[in-house]
C-alpha positions in Angstrom: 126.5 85.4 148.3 127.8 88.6 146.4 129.9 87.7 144.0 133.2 89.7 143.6 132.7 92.2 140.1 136.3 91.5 138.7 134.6 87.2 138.2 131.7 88.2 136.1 131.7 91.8 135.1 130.4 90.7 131.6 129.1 87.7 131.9 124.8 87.2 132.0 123.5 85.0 134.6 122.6 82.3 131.9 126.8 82.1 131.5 126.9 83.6 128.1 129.6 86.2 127.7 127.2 89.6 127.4 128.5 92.6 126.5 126.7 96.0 127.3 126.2 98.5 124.4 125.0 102.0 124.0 121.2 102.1 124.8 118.5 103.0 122.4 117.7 106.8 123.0 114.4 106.6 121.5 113.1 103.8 123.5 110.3 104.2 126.6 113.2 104.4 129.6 111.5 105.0 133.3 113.1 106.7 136.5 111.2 105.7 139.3 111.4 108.1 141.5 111.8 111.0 138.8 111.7 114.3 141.1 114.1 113.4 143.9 117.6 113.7 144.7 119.2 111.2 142.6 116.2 110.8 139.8 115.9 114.2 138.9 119.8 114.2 138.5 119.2 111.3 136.4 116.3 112.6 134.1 118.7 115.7 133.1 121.4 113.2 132.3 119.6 111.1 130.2 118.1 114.5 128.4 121.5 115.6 127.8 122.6 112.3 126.1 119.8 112.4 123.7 116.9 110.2 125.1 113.4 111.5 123.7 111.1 108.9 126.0 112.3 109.6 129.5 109.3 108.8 131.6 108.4 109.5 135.7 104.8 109.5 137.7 104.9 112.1 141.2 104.3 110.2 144.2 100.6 111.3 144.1 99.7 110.2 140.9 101.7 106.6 141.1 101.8 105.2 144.8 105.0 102.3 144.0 103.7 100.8 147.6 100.5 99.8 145.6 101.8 96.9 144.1 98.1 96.7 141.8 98.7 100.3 140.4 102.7 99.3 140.0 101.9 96.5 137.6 99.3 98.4 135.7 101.8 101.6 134.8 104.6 99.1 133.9 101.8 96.9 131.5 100.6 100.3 130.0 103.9 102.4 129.6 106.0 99.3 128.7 109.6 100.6 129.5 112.3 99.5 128.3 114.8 100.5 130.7 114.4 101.6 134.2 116.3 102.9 136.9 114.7 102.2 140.6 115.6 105.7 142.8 112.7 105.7 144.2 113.0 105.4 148.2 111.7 106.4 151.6 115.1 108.1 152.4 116.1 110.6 155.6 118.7 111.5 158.0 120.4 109.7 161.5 117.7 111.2 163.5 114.8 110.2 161.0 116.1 106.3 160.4 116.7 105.2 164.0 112.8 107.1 165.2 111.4 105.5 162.1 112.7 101.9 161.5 109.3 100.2 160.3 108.5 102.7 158.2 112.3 102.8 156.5 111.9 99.0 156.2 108.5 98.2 154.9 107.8 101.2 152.6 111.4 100.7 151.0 110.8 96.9 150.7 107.3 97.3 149.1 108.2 100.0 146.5 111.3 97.8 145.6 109.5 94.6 145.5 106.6 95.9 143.0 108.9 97.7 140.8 111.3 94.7 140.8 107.7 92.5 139.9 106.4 94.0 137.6 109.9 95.0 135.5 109.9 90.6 135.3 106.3 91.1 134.4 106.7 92.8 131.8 110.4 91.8 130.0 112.4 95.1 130.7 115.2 94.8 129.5 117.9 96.7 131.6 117.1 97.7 134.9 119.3 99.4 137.7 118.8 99.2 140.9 120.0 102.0 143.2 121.3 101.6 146.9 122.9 102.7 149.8 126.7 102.6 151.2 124.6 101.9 154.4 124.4 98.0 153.2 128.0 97.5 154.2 128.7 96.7 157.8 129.8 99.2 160.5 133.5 98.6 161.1 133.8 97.3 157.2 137.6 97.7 156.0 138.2 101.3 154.5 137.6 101.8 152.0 134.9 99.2 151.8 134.9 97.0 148.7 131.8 95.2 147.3 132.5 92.2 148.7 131.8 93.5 152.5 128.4 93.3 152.1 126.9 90.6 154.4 130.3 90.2 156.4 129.6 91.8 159.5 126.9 94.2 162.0 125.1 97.1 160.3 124.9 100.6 162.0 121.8 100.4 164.5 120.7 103.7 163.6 119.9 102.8 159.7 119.8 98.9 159.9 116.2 99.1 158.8 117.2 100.7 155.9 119.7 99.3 154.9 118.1 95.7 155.4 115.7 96.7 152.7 118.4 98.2 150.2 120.4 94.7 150.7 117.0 92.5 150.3 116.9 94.9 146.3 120.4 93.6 145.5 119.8 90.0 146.2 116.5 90.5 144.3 118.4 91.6 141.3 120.6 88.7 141.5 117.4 86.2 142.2 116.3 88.2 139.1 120.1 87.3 136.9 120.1 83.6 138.3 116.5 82.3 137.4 115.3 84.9 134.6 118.9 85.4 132.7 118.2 89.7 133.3 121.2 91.8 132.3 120.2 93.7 135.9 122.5 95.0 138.3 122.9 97.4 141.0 124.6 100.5 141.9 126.2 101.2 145.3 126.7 105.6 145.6 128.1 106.9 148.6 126.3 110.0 150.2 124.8 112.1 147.7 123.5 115.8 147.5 123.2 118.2 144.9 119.5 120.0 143.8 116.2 118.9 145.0 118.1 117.2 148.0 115.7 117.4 151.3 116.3 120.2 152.8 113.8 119.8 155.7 115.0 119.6 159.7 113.3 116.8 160.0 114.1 114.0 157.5 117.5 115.3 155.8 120.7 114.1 155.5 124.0 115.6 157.1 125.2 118.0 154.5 121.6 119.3 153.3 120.8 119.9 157.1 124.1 121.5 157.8 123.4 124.0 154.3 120.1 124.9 156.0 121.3 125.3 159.7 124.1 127.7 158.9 122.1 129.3 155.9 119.3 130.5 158.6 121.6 131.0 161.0 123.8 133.3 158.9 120.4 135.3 158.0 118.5 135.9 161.8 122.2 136.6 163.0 122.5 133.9 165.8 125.8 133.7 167.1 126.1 130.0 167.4 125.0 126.6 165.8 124.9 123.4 167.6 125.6 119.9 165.1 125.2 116.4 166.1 127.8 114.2 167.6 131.5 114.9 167.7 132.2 116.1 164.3 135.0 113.4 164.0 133.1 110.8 161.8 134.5 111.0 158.4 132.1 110.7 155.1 132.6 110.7 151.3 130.5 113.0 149.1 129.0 112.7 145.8 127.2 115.0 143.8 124.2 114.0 142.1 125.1 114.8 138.8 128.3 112.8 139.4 126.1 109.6 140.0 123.9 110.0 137.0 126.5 110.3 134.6 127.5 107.0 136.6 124.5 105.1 136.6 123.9 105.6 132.7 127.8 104.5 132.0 126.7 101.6 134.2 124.0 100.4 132.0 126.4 101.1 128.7 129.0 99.2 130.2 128.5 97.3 133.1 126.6 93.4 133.3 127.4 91.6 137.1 125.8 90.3 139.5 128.0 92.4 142.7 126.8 95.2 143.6 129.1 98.1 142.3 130.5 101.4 144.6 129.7 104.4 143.0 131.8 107.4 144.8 134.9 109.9 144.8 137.2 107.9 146.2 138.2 110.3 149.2 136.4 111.6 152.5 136.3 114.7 154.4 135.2 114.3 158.5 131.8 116.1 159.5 133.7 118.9 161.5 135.3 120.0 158.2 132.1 119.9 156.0 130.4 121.8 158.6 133.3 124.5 158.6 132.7 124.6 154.2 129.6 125.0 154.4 129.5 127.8 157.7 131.9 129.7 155.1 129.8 129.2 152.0 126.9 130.2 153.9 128.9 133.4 155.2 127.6 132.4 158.8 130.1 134.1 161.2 129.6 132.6 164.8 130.6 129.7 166.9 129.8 126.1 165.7 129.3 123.6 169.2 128.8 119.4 169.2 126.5 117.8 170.8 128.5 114.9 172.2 125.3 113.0 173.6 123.7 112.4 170.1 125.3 109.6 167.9 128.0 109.8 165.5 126.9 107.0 163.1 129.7 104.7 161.7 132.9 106.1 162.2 134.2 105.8 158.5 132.2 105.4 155.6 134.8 105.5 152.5 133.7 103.1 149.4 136.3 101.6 147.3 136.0 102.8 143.8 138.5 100.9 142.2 136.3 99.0 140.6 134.5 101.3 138.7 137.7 103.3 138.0 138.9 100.0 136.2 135.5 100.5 134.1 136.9 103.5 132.6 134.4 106.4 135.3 135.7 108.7 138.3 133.8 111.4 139.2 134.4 114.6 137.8 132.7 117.2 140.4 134.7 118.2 143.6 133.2 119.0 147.0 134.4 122.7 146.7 132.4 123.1 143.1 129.7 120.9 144.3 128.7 122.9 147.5 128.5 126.2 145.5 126.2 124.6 143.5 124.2 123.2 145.6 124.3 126.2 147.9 123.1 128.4 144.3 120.2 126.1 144.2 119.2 126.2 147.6 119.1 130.0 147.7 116.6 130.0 144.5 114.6 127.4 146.1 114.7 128.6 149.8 111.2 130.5 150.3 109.3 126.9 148.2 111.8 124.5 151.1 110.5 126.2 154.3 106.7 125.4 153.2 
């Protein structure tokens, strides 16, 4: 059972009153996960606030599904901290075509990590998730203790199965090792080094793509998924690593805690933004026989706001930057 944040936001799991302090910049901290979305946001945060030991292995030179070569990088590298980002993440289409792969890759990276951060005493770990974990007609906006109340979305259950079996492995971890551990909650994210790709992105980095080549071959018309009436809250990925760090320095509970902006925009209007960032002209059609997805997905961020954090970047400011990046990095996406 989740526990509500507001009973035991600084309390450890061994019942002695713990209270989170600034961490040590010069000790070994590891982002698992280092060159995606959310990690890479979260190395250049923890540069900027004065960490010299920031450490990340690339996918090909550290497989996290090897639970052998998992264990031997934590005995070796001996972090300190760590933040778990790393994820077999992708869009509507990708989840529901892929559901054993989103399930069992996710659940092995998060189980070795998990492992071998007990194996080896770290000392704060954070464990990123998913809005996904809450159920599909959750209350909106959806406070932390929705999660487990009701059915998930059937086109990311898979997912979001695994991201739910990492919080309760956090708090296994708090109840029967005493860990100061705890999890994060962000709502959709983008921002540089997002996945841009057809195939496997999310909405808003495969609507920045679609209008982006459709503004430059001049078609007259793009054609989006569903009915555009869905509503969704958006993050950028700077946002939530400034988050997760004033997590760690501030934050010691076994709930799982929303990380978002507090407000939502529907799809129809995020599409329109980003048609007129892009500059693309023509018509934009639905395709009313592919699925919407939950209807609302809006997290409650009261919580967090009671911490003393709200997010700083809005959509508007967000987009253009994320739109910046994606036209320096547009020729190296399309290979």
């Amino acid at each position: 059972m989740t526990v509500a944040p507001t009973e035991a936001a600084a309390v450890a799991s061994d019942g002695v009153e713990y209270t989170p302090a600034p961490l040590d910049r010069s000790a070994t901290f590891y982002v698992a996960g280092h060159r995606g979305l959310v990690g890479s946001a979260i190395v250049r945060r923890l540069s900027a606030a004065g960490f010299t030991s920031v450490v990340g292995r690339a996918s090909a030179d550290l497989d996290l599904k090897d639970r052998d070569a998992t264990f031997a990088f934590f005995a070796e590298t001996k972090p300190r901290y760590v933040v778990l980002a790393a994820a077999k993440v992708g869009g509507i289409m990708a989840n529901n075509t892929y559901p054993v792969d989103f399930l069992s890759d996710n659940i092995r990276i998060q189980t070795n990590v998990i492992d071998a951060a007990l194996a080896t005493d770290v000392e704060r770990l954070l464990f990123l998730g998913s809005s996904c974990i809450y159920p599909k007609f959750a209350p909106q906006p959806i406070p932390e203790d929705s999660l487990l109340t009701g059915h998930l979305e059937p086109t990311n259950d898979a997912y979001a199965i695994a991201k739910i079996a990492g919080i309760l492995h956090i708090q296994a971890a708090r109840r029967q090792y005493g860990k100061a551990w705890i999890s994060a909650m962000p709502t959709n994210l983008y921002g540089p080094n997002d996945n841009f790709s057809p195939q496997g992105s999310h909405v808003l980095p495969a609507l920045i793509r679609r209008y982006d080549e459709a503004a430059r071959s001049g078609t007259t018309s793009v054609t989006n998924w569903g009915t555009g009436s869905p509503r969704r809250e958006f993050l950028h990925a700077d946002d939530m690593a400034d988050a997760c760090l004033y997590l760690l320095e501030h934050y010691d509970g076994p709930s799982q805690v929303n990380v978002g902006t507090g407000t939502d925009v529907t799809i129809k209007e995020i599409a329109e933004t980003i048609a007129s960032v892009t500059g693309f002209g023509g018509e934009t059609e639905w395709d009313t026989t592919k699925p919407d997805g939950t209807p609302q997905k809006l997290l409650d961020v009261s919580y967090l706001a009671s911490l003393g954090w709200t997010a700083q970047i809005s959509l508007q400011e967000g987009l253009r930057r994320t739109y910046e990046w994606y036209l320096e990095n547009v020729e190296a996406l399309r290979s």
